[in-house]
N, C-alpha and C positions, 0 to 999 in steps of 0.2 A: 701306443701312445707314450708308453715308459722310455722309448729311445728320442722321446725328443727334447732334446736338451736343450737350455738356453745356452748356456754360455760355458765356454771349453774349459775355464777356471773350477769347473764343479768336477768333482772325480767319479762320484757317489754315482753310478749309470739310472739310479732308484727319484733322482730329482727328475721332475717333468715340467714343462711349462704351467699345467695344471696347480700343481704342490707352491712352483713361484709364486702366480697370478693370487693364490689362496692368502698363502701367507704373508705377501706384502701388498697389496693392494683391495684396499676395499671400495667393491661397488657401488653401495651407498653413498660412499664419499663424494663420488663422480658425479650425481643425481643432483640438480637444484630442485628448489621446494615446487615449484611452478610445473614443472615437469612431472611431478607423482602428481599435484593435485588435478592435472589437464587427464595422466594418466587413471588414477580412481575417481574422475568424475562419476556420479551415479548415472549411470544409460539405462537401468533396468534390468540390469542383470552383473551378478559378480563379474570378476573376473577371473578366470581358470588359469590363466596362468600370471606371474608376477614381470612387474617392470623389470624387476634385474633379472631374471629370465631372460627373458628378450636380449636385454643389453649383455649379456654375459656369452649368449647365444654369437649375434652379430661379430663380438670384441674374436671371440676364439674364430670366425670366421676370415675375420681380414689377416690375424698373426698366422693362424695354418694357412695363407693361401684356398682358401675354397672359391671356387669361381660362380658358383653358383647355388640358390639355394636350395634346390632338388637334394645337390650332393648334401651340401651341410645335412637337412633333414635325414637323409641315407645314414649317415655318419654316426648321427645322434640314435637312430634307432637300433645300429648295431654296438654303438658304446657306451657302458653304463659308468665308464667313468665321466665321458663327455655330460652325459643325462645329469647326475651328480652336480657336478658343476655348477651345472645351468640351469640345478634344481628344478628339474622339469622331472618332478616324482608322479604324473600324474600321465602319462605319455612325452608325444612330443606335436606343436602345432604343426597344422599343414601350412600347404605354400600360400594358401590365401589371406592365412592370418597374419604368417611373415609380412608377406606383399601390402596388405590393410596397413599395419604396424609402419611399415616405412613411408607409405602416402598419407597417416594422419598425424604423424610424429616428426616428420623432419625439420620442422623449426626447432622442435625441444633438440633435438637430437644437435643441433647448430648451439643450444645453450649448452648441451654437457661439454663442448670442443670450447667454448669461452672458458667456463669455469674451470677445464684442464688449463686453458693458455696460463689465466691466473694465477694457477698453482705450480705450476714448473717455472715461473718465470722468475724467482729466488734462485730455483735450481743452474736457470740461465747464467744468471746475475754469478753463482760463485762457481760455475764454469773457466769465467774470465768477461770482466767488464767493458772490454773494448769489443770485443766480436757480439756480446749482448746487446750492443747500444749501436751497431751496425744492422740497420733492416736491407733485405734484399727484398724486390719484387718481380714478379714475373709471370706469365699468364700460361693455361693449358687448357685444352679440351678434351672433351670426354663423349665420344662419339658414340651416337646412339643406336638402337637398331630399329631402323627403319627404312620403308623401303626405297627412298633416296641414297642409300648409302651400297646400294647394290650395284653391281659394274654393269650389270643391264639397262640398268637406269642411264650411266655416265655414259653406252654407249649408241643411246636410243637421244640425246643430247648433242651426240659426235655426227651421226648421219642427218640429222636437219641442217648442222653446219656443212657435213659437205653439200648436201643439196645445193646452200646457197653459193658457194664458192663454185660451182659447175653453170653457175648461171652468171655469176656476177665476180668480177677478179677481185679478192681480198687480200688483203697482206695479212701474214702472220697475225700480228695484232688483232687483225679485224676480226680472226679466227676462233683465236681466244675467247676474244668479246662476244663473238658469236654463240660459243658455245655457253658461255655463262647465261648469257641471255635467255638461253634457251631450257636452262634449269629454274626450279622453282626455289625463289627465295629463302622460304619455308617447308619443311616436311608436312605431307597430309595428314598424320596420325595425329602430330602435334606441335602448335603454333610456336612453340617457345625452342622448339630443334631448329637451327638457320644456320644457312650455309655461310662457312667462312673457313679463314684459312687457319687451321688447327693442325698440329703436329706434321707440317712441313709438308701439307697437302692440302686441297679442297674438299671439305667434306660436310656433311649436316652433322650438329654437334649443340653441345651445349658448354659454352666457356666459361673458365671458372679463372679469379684474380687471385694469388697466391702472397703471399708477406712469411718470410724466414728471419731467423738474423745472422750471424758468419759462422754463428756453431752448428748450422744447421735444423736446426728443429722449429718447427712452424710456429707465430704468431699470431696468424689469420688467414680466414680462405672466405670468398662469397662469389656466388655464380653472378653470373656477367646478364643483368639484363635489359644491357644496353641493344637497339632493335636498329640495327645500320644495313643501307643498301649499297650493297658492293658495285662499285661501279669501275673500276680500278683493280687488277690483278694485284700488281706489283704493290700497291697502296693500303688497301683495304684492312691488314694486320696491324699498321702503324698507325692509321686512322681510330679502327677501334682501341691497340692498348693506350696508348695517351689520352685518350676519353675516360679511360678508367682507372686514370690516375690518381687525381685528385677524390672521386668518390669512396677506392677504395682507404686511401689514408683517414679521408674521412669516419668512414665507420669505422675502422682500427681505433682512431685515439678516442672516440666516442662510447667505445664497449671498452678498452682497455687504458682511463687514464693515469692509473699509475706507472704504466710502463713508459721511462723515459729513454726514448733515443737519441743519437746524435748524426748518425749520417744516413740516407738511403742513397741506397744504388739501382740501378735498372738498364736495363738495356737500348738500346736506340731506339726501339718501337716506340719508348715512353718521352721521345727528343721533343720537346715543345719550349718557345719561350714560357707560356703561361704553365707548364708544370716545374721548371726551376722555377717561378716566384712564389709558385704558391706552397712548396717543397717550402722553402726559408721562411716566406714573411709571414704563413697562414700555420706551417704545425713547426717552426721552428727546427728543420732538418739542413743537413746543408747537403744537398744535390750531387749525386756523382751517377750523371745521365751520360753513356754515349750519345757525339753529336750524329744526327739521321746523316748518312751521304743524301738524301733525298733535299735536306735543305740546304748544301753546297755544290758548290761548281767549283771542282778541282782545274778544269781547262781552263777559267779565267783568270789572269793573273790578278792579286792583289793590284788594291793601288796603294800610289808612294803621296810620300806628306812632304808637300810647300813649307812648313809647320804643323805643330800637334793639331790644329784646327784646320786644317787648309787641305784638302786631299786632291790630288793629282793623279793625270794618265800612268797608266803602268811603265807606259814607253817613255812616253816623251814629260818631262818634268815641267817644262815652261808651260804645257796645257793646264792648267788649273778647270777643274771638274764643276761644273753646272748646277747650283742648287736646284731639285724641281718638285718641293714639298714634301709633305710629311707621310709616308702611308702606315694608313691601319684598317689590321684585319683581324679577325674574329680567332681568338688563339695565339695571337703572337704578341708582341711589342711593337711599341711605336719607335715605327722606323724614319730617320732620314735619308731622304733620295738625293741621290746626286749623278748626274746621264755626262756623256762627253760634250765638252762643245760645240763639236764637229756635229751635234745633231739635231735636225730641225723637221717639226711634223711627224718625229718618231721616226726620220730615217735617218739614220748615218750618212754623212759626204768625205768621212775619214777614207783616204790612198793605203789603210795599213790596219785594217778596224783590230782591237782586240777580244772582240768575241761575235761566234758566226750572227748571231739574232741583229735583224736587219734594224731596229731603234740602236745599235749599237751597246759601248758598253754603259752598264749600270754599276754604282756601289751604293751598298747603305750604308750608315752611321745608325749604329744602335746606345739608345740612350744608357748611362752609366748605372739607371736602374734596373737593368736587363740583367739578369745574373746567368740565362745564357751563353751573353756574347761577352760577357766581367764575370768569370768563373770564381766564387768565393776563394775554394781553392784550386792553387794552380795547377793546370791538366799535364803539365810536365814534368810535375815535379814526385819525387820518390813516394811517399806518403799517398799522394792520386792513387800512381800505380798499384799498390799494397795493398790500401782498401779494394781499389775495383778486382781484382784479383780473384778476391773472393763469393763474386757475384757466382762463380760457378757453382757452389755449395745447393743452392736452388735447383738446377739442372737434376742434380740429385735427392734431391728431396723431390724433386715429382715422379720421378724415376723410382720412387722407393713408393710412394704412393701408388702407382699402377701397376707394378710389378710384385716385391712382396706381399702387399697388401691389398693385390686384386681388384684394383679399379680398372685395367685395360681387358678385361674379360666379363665386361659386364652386358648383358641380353636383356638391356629393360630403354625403354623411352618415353616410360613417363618421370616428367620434371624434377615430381617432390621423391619419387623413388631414387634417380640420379644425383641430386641433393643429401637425400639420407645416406646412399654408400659414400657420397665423397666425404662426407662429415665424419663418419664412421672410420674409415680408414684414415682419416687426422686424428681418432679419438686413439685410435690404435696406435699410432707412430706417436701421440704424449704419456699413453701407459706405458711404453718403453721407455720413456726418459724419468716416469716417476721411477717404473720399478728397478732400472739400473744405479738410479739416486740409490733408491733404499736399500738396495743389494752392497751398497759400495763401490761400484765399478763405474767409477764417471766418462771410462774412455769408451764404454758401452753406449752413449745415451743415445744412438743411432743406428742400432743393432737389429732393428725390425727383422732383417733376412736372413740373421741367423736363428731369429724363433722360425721363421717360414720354415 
């Protein structure tokens, strides 16, 4: 345990992560009041061991890398610095009281990651005030174990589809669709594990909504439980993170309002008209969303303008384009339609149509309140690019979460337990940024994987 050093700046080989964690960081500190009173509630019997136990326990779990808690408990009973620590002078608990401890405590465990966000966000702030007031968002799952997630499963799913493809001719698509169909929405063990598409596969999982800002270090995290029927391959991911867009901003500025921001970013998953407005007019951010390819058609060409009001065929300029009302749909803005005039009954009699779909072509006109389709700022311009740039910081920061910090090794599938480690290893990746603070080393404040 003496060779594990924080950080290469110390010469002394006699400094340990231990000796750090002791002397700049106190655990009490981390603890809201709520959280010990829920913890010494009287049940009728002491408690043998202490909250900071626990927590002291867990915190050295996720910074060494332990993947499970067999090991940790292994660890502790052959180290009496560990034991120390963790002031577990009296032995060490088993895995059921671990396991108890994260399925009745995981909301608390969700307040100690607030009251850290709290507390580092000074440290953010004199980081550098532009990258602090830059929120990234982006979503990840946390696959569970269960027996859905087993390739016997996925292949017991594949042979119903061919069944039906030896009976009936399917197109690839249909195959797809077949095979999903043919999986169960929900894991058996547990309603709240669902299938979707998580870490660039299909799998049962439990998803979780993430908020950073350009320095990297997290702001807010909450599990996703939103309850969608995937009907759509290709759709299904974009459908759910733009659903939990605006929820999770919401609870962000709702647990943290003195944090001021000024721009969020996200990825094209989160492309909605209704999440740019509600980005700007509802928490005051200004939006730098990729637009979805799923809401353009690059094969149609624009149309051309008669005048600033007057919008015309792409080809032919003397056609002036067909008012044919207004539409609206549930997520988007109010749109104006405008069809060619070559078209009558929804068919085209155009010699030369500009796009294959037999009504021919269409254009909308989206209203100047749409900040969509009127980009606050503009998507071309240097500044855009600069900020979005940074969206990648995120990518790493979940990457720093499941890997250092031991969330992609995790053998549990109940809810509040997968809750508690995700919370837990955010509490771990903000005890890095206080204890680098306090150490002096500010270029440290992301350094989780050199404690691993």
């Amino acid at each position: 345990m003496k060779q594990l050093s924080f950080f290469e700046e110390f010469d002394s080989s006699s400094v340990s992560i231990l000796d750090l964690l002791k002397k700049h960081v106190d655990i009490n500190e981390l603890i809201p009041y709520s959280f010990s009173s829920a913890f010494y509630s009287h049940n009728g019997r002491d408690r043998r061991y202490s909250l900071r136990s626990f927590i002291s326990a867990f915190l050295l779990q996720k910074l060494l890398t332990i993947p499970t808690t067999e090991l940790l408990i292994n660890l502790l009973k052959i180290s009496k610095e560990l034991r120390d620590f963790c002031e577990f002078y009296n032995g060490v608990p088993d895995k059921t009281q671990f396991s108890r401890f994260k399925t009745s405590f995981a909301d608390n465990l969700e307040d100690v990651f607030h009251r850290l966000v709290d507390i580092t966000e000074p440290i953010c702030q004199s980081l550098g005030k532009s990258d602090a007031q830059t929120l990234i968002m982006d979503s990840t799952g946390i696959e569970s174990y269960v027996a859905e997630n087993n390739l016997k499963y996925l292949q017991g799913a594949i042979r119903k589809a061919n069944t039906l493809i030896k009976t009936k001719n399917y197109s690839v698509v249909n195959v797809n669709s077949s095979i999903l169909a043919n999986m169960s929405k929900k894991a058996s063990a547990n309603s709240d594990v669902r299938l979707q598409y998580i870490n660039g596969h299909f799998a049962y999982g439990i998803k979780a909504n993430l908020i950073c800002n350009a320095h990297g270090i997290l702001r807010h995290m909450q599990i996703d439980d939103f309850d969608q029927d995937i009907k759509e391959l290709e759709h299904s991911k974009h459908v759910s993170d733009s659903t939990l867009f605006v929820p999770t901003l919401n609870n962000f500025t709702m647990l943290h309002p003195n944090i001021k921001a000024k721009y969020i970013c996200a990825d094209s998953g989160y492309d909605s008209s209704f999440n740019h407005n509600a980005a700007f007019k509802r928490f005051g951010l200004i939006p730098l969303i990729d637009i979805n390819a799923r809401n353009t058609n690059d094969d149609i060409p624009d149309a051309t303008y008669l005048d600033p009001s007057t919008p015309c065929c792409p080809v032919d300029k003397s056609l002036v384009l067909k008012y044919a009302g207004i539409c609206k749909e549930t997520g988007r803005a109010t749109r104006i339609k405008y069809i060619c005039p070559k078209t009558k009954s929804n068919i085209t009699y155009c010699a030369t149509p500009c796009s294959s779909a037999k009504c021919g072509y269409i254009h909308y006109e989206y209203e100047s309140h749409d900040l969509r389709a009127h980009s606050i700022m503009d998507r071309d311009c240097d500044k855009y690019a600069q900020i979005s740039k940074k969206r990648v910081v995120i990518e790493q920061v979940i990457s720093r979460l499941k890997l250092p910090l031991a969330m992609s090794g995790t053998f549990i599938h109940h809810s509040k337990s997968t809750k508690a480690d995700l919370f837990m290893a955010g509490i771990a990746h903000l005890v890095t940024v206080l204890l680098a603070h306090r150490m002096k080393l500010p270029t440290k404040v992301r350094s989780s994987k050199s404690i691993a």
